[in-house]
SEFITOR-623009 format. One record per residue: residue in three letters; x, y, z of N, C-alpha, C in turn. Coordinates in steps of 0.001 Angstrom, whole numbers, plus 500000, padded with zeros to 6 digits. Each point is the difference from the previous one (the first is absolute). Layout:
% SEFITOR-623009
ALAXYZXYZXYZ/...
***
This chain:
% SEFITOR-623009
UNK500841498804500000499159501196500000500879501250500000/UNK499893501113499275500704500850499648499690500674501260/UNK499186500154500862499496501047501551501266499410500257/UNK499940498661500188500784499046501497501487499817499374/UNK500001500392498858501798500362499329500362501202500565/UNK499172501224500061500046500833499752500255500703501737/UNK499363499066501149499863500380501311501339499445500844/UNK500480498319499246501159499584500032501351500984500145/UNK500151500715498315501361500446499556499932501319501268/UNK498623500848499755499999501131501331500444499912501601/UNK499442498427500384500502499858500876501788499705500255/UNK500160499431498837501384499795499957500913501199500070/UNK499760500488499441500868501571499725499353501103501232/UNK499232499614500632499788500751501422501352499494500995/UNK499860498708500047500718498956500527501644500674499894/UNK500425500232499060500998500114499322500543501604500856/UNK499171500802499176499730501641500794500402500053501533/UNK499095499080500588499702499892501517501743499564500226/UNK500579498750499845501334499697500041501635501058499746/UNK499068500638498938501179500713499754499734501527500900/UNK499063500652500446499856501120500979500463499216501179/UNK499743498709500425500709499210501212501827500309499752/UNK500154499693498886501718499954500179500401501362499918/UNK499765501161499431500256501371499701499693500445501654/UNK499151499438500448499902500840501563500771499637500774/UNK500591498449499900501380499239500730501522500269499516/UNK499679501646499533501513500260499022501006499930501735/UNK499488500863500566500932500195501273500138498602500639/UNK499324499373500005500631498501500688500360499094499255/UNK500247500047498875500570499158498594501752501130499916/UNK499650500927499829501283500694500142501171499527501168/UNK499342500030501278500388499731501162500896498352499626/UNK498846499024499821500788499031500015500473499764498815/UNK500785500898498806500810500177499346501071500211500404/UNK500028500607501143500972500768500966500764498724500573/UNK498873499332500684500358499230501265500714498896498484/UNK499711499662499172500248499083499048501826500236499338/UNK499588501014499844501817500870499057500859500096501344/UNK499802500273501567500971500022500996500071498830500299/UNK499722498966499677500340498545500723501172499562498902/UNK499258500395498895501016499274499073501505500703498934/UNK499986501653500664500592500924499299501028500396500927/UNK501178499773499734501097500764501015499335501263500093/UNK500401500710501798499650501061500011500804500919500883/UNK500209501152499869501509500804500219499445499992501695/UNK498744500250500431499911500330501648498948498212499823/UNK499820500171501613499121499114500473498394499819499187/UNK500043498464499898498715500120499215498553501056500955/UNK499673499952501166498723500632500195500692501650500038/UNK500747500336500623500595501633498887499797499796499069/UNK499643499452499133499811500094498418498453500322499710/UNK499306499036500609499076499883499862498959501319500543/UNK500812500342501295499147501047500729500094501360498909/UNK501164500073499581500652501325498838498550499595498600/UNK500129498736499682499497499713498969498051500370500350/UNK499823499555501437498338500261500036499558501643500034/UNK501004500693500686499740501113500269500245500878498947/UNK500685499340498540499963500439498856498704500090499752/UNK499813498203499647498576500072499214498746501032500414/UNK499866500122501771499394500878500005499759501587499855/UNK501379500081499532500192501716499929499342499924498545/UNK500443498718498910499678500532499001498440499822499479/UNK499628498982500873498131499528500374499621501491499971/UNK500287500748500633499247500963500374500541501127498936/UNK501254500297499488500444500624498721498915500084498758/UNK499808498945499722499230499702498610498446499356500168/UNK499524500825501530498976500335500514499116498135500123/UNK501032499483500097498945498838500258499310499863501371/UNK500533500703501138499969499576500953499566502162500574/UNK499359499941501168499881501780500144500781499709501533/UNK500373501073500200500284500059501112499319499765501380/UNK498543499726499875499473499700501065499739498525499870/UNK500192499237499025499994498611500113501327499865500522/UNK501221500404499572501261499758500143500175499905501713/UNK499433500973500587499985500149501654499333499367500047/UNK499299498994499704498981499405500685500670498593499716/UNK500512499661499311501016498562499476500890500091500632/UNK500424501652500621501218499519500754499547500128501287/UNK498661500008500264499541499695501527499797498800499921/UNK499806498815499307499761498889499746501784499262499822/UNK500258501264499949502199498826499780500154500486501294/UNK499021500879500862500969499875501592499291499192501059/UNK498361499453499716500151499116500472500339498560499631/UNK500339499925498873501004498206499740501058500399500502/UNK500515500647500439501620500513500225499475499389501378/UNK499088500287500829499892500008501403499554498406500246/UNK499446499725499193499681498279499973501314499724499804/UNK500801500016499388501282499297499288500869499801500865/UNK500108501189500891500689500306501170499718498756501204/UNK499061500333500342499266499066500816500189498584499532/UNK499800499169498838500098498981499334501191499588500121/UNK500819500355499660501486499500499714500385500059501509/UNK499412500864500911500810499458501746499451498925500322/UNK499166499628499821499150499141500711500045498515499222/UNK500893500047498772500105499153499104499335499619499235/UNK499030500329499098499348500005499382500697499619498453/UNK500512500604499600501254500006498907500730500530499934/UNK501058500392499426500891500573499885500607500830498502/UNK500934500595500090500613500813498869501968499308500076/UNK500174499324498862501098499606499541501051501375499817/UNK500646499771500318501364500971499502500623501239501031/UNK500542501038499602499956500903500377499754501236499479/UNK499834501576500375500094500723499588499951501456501071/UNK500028501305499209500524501033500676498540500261500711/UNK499204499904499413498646500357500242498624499252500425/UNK501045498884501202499078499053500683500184500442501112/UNK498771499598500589499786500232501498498991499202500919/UNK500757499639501047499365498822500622499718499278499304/UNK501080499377498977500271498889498873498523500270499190/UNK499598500542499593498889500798498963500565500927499234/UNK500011499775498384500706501092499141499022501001499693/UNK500175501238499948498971501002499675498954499768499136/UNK500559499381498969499462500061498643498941498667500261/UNK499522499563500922499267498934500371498496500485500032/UNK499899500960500242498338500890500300499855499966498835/UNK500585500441498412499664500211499117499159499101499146/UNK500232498755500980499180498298499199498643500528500302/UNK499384500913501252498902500005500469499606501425498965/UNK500858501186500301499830500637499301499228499805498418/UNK500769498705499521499602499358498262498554500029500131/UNK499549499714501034498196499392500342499382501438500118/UNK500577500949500624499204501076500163499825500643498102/UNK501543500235499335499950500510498626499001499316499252/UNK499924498506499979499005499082499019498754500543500271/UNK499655500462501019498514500174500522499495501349499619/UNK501073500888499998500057501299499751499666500218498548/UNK501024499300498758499872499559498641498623499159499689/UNK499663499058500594498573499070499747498739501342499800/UNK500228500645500943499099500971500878499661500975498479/UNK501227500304499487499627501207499098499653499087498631/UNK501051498973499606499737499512498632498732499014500304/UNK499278499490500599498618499396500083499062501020500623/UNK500250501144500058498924501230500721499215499267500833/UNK500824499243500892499282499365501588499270501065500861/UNK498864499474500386499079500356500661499494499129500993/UNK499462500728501456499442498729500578498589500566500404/UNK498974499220501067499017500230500014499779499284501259/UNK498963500052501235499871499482500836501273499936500901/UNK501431500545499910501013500048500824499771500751501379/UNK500218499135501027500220501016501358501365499814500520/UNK500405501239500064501412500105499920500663500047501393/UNK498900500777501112500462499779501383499770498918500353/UNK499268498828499792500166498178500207501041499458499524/UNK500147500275498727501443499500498925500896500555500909/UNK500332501330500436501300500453500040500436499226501768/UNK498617499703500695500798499799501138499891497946499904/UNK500020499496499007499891498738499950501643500003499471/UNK500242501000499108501047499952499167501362500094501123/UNK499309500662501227501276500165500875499900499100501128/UNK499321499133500018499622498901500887500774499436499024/UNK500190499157498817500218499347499125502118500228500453/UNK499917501346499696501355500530500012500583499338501423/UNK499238500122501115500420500164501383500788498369500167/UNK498639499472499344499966498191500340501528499585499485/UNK500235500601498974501496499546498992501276500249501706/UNK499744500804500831501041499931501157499451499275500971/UNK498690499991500228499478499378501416499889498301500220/UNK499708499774498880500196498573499663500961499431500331/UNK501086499902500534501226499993500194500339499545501985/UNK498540500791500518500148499977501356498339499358500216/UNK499688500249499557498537500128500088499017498891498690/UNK498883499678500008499135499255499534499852500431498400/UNK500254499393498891499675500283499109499152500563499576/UNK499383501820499545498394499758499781500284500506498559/UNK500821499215499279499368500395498155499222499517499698/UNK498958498453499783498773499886499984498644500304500623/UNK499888500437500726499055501092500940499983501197499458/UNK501059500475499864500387501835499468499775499619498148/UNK500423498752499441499479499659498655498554500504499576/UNK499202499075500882498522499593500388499229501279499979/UNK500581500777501126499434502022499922500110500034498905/UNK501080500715499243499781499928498782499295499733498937/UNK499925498882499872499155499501499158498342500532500195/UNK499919500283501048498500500341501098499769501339499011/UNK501196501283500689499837501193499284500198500118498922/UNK500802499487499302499859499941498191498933499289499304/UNK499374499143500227498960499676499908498995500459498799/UNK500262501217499986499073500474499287500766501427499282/UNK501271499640499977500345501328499437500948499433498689/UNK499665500587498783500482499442498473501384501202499704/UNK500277499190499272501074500987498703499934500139498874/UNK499809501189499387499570500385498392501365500083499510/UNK499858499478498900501247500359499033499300499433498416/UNK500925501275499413499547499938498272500594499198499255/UNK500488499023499644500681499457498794499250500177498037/UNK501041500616499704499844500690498742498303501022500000/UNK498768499688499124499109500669500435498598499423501075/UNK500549498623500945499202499938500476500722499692501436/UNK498393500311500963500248500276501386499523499048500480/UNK500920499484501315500211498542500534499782500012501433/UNK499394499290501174500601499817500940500326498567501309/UNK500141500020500538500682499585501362499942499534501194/UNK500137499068500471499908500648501633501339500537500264/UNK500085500720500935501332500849500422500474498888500759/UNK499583499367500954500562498779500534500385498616498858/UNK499636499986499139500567499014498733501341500767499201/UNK499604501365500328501526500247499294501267500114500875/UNK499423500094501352501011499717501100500895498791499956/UNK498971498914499654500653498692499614500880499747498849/UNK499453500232499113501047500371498717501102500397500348/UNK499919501010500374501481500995500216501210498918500519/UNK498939499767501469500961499158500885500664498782499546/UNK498839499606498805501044498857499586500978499874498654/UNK500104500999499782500930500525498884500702500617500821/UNK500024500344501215500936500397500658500967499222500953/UNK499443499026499985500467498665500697501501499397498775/UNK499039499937498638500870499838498373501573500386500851/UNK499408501300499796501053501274499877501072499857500747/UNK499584499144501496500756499893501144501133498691499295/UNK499450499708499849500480497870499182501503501227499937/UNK499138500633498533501429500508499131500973500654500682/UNK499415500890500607501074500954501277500878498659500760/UNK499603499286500631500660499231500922500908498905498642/UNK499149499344498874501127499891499122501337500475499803/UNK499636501600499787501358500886499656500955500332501137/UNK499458499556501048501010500126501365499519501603500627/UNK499105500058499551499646501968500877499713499363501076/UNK499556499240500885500024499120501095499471498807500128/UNK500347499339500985499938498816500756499167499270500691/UNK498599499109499752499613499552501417501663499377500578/UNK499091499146501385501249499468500627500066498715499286/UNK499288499285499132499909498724499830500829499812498271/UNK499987501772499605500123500350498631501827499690500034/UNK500665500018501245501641500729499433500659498909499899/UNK499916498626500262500654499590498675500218498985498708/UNK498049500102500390499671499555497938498585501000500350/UNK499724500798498001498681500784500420499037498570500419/UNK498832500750500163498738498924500283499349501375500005/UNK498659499060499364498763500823499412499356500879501543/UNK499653500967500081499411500869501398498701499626500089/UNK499736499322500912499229499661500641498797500549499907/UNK498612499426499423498632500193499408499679501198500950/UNK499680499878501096499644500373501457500281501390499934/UNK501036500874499274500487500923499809499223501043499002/UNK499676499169499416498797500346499047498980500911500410/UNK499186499007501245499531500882500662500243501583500506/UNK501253499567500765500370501347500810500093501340498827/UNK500179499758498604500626501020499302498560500510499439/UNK498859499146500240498871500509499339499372500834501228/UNK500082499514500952499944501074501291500431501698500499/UNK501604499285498932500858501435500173499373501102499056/UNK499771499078498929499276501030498862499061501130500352/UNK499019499636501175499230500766501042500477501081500151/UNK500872500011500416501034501470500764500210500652498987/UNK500695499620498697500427500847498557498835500965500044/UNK498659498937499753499223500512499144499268501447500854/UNK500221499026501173499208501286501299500735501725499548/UNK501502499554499636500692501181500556499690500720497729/UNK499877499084499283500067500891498925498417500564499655/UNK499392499094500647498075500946500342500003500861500368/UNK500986500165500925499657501619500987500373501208498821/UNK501208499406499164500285501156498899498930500123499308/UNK499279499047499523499216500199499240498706500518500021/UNK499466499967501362499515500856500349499856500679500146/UNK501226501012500032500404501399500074499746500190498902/UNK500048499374498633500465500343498448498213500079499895/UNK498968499498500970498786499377499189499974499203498852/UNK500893498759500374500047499439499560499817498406500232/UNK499289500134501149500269498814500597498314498938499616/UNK498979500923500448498454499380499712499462499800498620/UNK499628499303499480499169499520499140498870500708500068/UNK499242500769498754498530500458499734498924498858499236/UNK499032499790500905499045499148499327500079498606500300/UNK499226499208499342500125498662500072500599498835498860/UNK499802500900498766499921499065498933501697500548499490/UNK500122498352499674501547499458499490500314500711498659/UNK499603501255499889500552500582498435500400501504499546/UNK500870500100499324500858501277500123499029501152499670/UNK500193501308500960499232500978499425500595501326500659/UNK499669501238498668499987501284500552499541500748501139/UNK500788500290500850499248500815500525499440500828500098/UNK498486500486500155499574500992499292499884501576501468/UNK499516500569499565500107501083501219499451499854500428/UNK498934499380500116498470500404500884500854498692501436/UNK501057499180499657500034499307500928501084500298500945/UNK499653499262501397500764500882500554501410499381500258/UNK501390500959500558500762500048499676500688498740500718/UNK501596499390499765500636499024500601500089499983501493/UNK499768501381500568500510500396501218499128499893501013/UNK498793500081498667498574500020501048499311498759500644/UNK500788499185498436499803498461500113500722499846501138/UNK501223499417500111500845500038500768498987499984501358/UNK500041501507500461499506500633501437498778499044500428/UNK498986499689498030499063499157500893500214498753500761/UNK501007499122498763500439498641500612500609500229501423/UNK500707501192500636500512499837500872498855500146501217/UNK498933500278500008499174500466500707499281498859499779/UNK500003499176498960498841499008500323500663498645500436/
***
């Protein structure tokens, strides 16, 4: 049937679209582990994570040069590289994993340039955000934001105290519940649950970890000396962490009015004047 040829090839080449705005928004964490990829295997005149830290704090001068990135996402990615810096810290005393080598710019055996892995999560989200004109709808952001720091807390308390990432999971799932994500691929409008793309993330971020701990950017303890695949379980935690990114690049976007979704229906449209503005939206979701 020429319809069902015809609904096929569209879907395909949505498919296609959708994949390739996925990799164009992962330039900063594809770059990154270009980085981590060329210092393992490239003589290098200083210490490999000096290299790397010189090399991230490039990419982001020039992220923001050739306007991919604005300066208020940029502070806000690097409020997101100071708290992995503060996890990392914490992690590596307590043994968690470790960082191979040396360099000028480690501390408490943590190399600077280590926040910037977390940082990668805040830029992707930042990039997704503009090239899929993400929108959400039903978000409550003072539930999210203090689940997101319960979530955060548990990553140290756990340690002394009772595990609660499935409980603090569970909330979650409670308050998202009902809150979606819009995004456009080519001319049509799509959405979500915001808690399904939490999962996604996390487990392409889990991928990501394989490769990092591949290339020697660090160590479980079980990793140093043959790799072995990182542990499923981890999976979890990174779709958790995603929470916190997203908490902290909403708040920008909110500021931008950019954060709420108008309407109900899944399809791209003008805004016309009579409606009212992002900010107003915004103020309502926050009030309701």
């Amino acid at each position: 049937m020429p319809g069902g040829s015809s609904r096929i090839v569209f879907a395909c080449s949505q498919l296609i679209r959708f994949g390739w705005t996925q990799l164009v928004s992962c330039l900063f964490p594809l770059m990154l582990f270009a980085g981590l990829a060329a210092s393992k295997y490239v003589a290098l005149p200083i210490p490999r994570y000096d290299a790397l830290l010189l090399y991230c704090l490039g990419l982001t001068f020039l992220f923001w040069l050739i306007r991919l990135e604005t300066w208020r996402e940029i502070a806000v990615i690097f409020g997101f590289h100071l708290v992995g810096l503060a996890l990392e810290l914490f992690k590596v005393q307590v043994g968690s994993w470790q960082y191979p080598g040396d360099a000028y710019t480690k501390v408490a055996g943590v190399p600077l340039f280590a926040g910037f892995m977390y940082a990668a999560v805040g830029s992707y989200i930042c990039q997704a955000w503009r090239r899929f004109d993400l929108r959400v709808s039903g978000y409550r952001p003072l539930l999210t934001t203090a689940l997101a720091l319960l979530i955060y807390a548990n990553f140290f308390t756990h340690h002394w105290m009772v595990d609660l990432r499935a409980p603090i999971a569970i909330a979650l799932l409670v308050v998202l519940r009902r809150t979606w994500v819009f995004y456009t691929v080519g001319v049509r409008r799509y959405r979500m649950p915001l808690a399904l793309s939490f999962a996604l993330i996390g487990f392409f971020l889990w991928i990501a970890e394989n490769a990092g701990t591949f290339l020697d950017a660090w160590n479980y303890p079980d990793q140093v000396d043959v790799w072995r695949l990182v542990h499923p379980a981890k999976f979890g935690a990174w779709a958790l962490l995603v929470t916190m990114s997203f908490v902290l690049v909403a708040s920008v976007k909110s500021l931008e009015g950019r954060l709420y979704h108008r309407g109900t229906l899944a399809t791209v449209a003008t805004p016309k004047a009579t409606e009212i503005s992002p900010q107003q939206e915004d103020a309502n979701q926050i009030r309701s």
